[in-house]
C-alpha positions as CSV (number, residue, x, y, z in Angstrom):
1,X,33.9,-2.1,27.2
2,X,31.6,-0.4,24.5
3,X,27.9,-1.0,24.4
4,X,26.0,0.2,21.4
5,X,22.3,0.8,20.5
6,X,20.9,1.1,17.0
7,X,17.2,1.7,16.2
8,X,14.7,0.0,14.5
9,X,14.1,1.7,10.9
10,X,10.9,2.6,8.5
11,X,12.4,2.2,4.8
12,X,10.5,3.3,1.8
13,X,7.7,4.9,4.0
14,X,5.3,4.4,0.3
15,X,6.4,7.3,-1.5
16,X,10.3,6.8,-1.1
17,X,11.4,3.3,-2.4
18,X,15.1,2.9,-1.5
19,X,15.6,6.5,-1.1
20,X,13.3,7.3,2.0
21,X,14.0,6.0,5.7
22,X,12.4,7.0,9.1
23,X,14.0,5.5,12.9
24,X,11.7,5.3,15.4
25,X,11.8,4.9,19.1
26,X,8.4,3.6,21.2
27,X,6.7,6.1,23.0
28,X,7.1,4.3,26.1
29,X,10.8,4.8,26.4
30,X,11.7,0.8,25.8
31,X,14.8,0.6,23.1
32,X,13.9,-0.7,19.6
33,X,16.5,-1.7,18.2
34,X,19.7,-4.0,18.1
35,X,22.3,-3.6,21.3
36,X,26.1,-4.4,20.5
37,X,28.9,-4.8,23.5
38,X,32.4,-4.7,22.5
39,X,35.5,-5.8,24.2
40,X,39.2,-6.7,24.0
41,X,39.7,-10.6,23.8
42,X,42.8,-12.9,22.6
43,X,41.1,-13.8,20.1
44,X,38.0,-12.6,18.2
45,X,35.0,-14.5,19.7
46,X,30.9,-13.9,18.9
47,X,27.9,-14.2,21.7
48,X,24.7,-13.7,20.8
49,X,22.0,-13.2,23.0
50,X,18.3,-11.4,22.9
51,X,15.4,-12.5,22.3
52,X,15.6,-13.5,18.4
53,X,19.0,-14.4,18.8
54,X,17.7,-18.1,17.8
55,X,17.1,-16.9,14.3
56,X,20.8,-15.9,13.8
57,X,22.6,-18.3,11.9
58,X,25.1,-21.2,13.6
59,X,28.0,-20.9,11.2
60,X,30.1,-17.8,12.5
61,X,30.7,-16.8,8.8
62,X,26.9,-16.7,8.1
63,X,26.9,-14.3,11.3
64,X,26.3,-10.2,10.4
65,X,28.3,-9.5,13.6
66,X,31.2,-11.5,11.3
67,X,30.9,-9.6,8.0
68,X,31.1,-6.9,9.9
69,X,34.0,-7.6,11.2
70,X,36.0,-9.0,8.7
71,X,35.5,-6.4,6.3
72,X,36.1,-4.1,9.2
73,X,39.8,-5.6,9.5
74,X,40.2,-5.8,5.8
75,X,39.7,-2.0,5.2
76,X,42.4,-1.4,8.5
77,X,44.3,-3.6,7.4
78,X,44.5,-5.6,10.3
79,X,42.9,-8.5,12.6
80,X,41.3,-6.7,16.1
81,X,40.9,-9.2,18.4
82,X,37.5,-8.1,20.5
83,X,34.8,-10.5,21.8
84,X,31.5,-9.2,20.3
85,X,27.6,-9.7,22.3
86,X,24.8,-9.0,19.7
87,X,21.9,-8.9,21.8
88,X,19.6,-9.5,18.8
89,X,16.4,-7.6,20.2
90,X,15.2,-7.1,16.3
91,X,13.1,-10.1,14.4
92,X,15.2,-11.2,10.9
93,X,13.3,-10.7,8.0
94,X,10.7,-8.0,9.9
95,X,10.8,-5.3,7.6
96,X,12.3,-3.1,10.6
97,X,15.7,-2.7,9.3
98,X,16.9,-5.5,11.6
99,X,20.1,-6.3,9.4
100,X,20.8,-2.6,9.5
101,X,20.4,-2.4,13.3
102,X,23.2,-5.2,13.2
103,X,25.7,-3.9,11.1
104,X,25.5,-0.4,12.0
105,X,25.9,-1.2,15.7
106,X,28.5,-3.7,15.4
107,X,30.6,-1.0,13.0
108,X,30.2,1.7,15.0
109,X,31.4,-0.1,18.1
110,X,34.2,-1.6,16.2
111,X,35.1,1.8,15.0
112,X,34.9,3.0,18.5
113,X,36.7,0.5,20.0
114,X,39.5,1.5,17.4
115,X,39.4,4.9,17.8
116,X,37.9,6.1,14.8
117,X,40.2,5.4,12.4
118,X,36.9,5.9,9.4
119,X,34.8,9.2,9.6
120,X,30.9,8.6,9.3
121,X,30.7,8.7,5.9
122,X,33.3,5.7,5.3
123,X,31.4,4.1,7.9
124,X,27.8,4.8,6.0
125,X,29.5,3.0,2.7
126,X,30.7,0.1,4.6
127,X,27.2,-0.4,5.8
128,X,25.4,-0.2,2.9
129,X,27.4,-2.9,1.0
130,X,27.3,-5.4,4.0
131,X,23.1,-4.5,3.4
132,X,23.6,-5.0,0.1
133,X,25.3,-8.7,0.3
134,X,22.3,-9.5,3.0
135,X,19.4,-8.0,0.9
136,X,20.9,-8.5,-2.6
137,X,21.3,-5.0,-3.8
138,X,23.0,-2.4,-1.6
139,X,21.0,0.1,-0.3
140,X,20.6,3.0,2.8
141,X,17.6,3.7,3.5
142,X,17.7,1.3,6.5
143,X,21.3,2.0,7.2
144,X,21.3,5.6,7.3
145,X,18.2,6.6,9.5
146,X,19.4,3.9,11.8
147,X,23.0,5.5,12.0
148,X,22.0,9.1,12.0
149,X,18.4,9.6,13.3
150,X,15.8,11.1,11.7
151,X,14.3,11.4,8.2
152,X,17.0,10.6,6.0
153,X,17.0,11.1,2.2
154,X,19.3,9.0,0.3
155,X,21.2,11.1,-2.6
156,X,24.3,8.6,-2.8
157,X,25.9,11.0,-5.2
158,X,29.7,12.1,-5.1
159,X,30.2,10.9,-1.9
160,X,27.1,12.0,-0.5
161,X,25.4,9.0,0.8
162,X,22.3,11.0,2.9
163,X,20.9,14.0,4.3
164,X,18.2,14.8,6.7
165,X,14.9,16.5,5.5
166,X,12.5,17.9,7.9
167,X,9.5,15.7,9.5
168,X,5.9,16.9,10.7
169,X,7.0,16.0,14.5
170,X,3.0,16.0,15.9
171,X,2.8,12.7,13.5
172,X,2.2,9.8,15.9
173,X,3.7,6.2,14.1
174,X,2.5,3.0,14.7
175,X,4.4,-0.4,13.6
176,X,3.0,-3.8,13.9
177,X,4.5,-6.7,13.2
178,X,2.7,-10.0,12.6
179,X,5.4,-12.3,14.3
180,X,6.5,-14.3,10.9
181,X,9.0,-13.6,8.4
182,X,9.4,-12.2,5.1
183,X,12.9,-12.3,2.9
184,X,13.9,-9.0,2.0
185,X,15.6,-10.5,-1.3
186,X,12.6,-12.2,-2.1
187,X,10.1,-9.1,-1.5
188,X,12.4,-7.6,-3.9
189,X,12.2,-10.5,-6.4
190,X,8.5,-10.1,-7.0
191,X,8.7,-6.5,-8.4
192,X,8.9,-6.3,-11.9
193,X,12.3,-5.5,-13.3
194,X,10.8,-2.4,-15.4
195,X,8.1,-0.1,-14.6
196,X,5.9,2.1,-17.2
197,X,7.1,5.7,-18.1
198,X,3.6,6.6,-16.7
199,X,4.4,5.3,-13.4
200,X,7.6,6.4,-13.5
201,X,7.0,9.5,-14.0
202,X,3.9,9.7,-11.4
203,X,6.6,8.7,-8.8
204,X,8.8,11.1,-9.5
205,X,5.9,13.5,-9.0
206,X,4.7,11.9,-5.2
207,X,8.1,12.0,-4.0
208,X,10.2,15.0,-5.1
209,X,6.5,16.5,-4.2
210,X,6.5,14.7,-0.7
211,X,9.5,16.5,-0.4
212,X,9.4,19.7,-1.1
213,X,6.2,19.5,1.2
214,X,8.6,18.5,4.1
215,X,10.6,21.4,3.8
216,X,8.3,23.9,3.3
217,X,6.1,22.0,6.0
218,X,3.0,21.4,3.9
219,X,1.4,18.6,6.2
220,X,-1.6,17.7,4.2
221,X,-0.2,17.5,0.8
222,X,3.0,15.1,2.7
223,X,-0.3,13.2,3.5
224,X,-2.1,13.0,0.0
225,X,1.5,12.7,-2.1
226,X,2.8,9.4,0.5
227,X,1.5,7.0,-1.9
228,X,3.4,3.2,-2.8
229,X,2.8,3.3,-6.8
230,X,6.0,0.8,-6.8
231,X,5.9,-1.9,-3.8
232,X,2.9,-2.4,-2.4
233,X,0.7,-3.1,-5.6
234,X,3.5,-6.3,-5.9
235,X,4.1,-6.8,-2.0
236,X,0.7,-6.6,-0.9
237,X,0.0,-10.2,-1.9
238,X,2.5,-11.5,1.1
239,X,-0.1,-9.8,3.8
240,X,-3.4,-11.6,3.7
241,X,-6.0,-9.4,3.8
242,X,-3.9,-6.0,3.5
243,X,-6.4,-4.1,1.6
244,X,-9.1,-4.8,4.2
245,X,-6.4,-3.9,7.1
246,X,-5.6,-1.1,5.1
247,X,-9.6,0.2,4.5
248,X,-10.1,-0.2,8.7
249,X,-7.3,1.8,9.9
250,X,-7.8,4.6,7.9
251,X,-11.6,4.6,8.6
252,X,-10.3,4.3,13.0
253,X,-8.7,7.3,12.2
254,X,-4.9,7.2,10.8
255,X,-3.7,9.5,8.5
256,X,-1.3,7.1,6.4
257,X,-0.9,3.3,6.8
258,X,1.9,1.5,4.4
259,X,4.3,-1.4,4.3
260,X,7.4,-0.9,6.4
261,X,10.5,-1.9,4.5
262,X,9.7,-5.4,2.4
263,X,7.0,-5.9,5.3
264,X,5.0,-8.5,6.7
265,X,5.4,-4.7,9.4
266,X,2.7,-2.4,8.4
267,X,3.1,1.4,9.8
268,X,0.6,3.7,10.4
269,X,0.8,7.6,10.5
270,X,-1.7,9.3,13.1
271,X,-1.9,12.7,14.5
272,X,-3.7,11.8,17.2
273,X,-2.8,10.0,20.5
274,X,-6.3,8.9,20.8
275,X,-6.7,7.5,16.9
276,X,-2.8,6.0,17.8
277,X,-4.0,3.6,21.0
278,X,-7.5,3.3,19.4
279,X,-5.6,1.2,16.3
280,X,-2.6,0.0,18.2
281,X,-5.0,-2.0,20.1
282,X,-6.9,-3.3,16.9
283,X,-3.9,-4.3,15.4
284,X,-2.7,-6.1,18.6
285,X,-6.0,-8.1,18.4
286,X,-6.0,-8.9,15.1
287,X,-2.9,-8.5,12.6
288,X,-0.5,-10.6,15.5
289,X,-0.3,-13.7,14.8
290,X,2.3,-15.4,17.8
291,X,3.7,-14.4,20.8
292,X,6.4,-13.0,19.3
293,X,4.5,-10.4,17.2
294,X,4.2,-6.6,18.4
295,X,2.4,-3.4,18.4
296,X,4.6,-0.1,19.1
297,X,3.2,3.5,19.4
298,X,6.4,5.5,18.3
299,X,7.7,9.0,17.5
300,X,11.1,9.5,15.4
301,X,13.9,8.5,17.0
302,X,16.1,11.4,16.4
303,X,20.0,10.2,18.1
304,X,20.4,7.2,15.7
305,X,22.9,4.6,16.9
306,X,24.4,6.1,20.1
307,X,26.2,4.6,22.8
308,X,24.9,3.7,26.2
309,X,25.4,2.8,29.8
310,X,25.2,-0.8,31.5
């Protein structure tokens, strides 16, 4: 048997649309994050349990853990018979990189199970197409933070899906997620299908800016150049009240505050522990809207999807 944990995922975080992607892992030690168990069967079977397993689909072929799996065989060229358990610990539609947790635990535990048959970079470019059938355009910046830890750049250039740039580790995040839904294909749908050359070239600026501010590890100006010129002015309509969120976090203290991924998550970007439980407790109060809704105080999960005991 092979049990697999993939972490929850920051995409875009504002100055990095499609090409910028942060995992995280709560403070408190409790896994974020999608778990996948894996073992031989007579036939290829699917369980899902977790606590938002009710959102996953009833038709097996409408099931991630499926596409997985059958473009898994397709690529090997043949059927493995395994029983798959998606424990489905990630809310659909959260703006978390919940698909991505899904596929890139079931592949890797596939791939596992089969004894690594595709190196990690195969793997990576299976991923992002199964994203990109679930989102509507294929993209990595879920997928590749989530498989490889870290702050992952996506270069997706001969061959070269990602790499790792340097992150300001002292930087405290915060997500908080209201407890509804929003469709990552249709938070995509709302942006315009052309942008000016003045905003173009402005985001160019912020993120080949934010950077080279990573690397040469230029905190403040990360800080000043983390601006969403290209989502949120379009996305921000789906959060009621977001500017006024927005206004009172910064003013308890946070250093950046965005839209995770295609939202209704919000992030937030502290430096202090103090600021961080100050506005994780706000938010808990008053962005949540259900039970189901959270509040995490988190640093970077650096491992990525990893394997682990029962």
């Amino acid at each position: 048997m092979i049990k697999i944990y993939a972490p929850a995922s920051i995409g875009n975080i504002n100055v990095g649309f499609d090409v910028l992607g942060v995992a995280i892992a709560p403070k408190n030690g409790s896994l974020l994050g999608d778990i996948v168990t894996i073992k031989p069967d007579n036939h290829f079977h699917v369980n899902n349990i977790g606590k938002f397993s009710f959102q996953l689909p009833k038709n097996i072929k409408n099931n991630i853990v499926w596409k997985c799996w059958n473009n898994y065989c397709k690529i090997i060229g043949k059927k493995i018979l395994v029983s798959i358990t998606l424990e489905k610990n990630m809310p659909i539609g959260s703006g978390l990189g919940s698909s991505a947790c899904s596929v890139v635990s079931t592949l890797v535990a596939i791939n596992k199970f089969c004894n690594k048959p595709l190196n990690s970079q195969q793997l990576l470019h299976i991923m992002g197409k199964i994203e990109g059938e679930i989102s509507g355009d294929p993209h990595y910046d879920n997928v590749a933070p989530c498989y490889y830890g870290g702050l992952q750049l996506i270069i997706n250039e001969n061959n070269l899906i990602s790499q790792p740039i340097p992150f300001f580790k002292k930087w405290i995040w915060i997500v908080a997620w209201p407890g509804i839904k929003i469709s990552t294909s249709i938070a995509r749908s709302i942006l315009p299908s052309q942008y000016d050359k003045k905003i173009c070239i402005k985001h160019s600026r912020l993120l080949s800016g934010f950077v080279h501010a990573s690397h040469t590890n230029q905190e403040s100006l990360a800080i000043n150049l983390m601006k969403d010129i290209i989502a949120e002015p379009y996305r921000m309509k789906l959060i009621p009240n977001f500017l006024q969120i927005k206004k009172k976090i910064l003013k308890l203290g946070a250093i950046n505050f965005g839209i995770s991924g295609s939202g209704p998550t919000i992030f937030v970007i502290c430096n202090k522990q103090k600021n961080a439980i100050i506005i994780s407790e706000w938010l808990s109060k008053n962005y949540l809207k259900n039970k189901y809704g959270f509040v995490h105080i988190c640093n970077l999960d650096t491992i990525g999807t990893r394997e682990i005991g029962e």
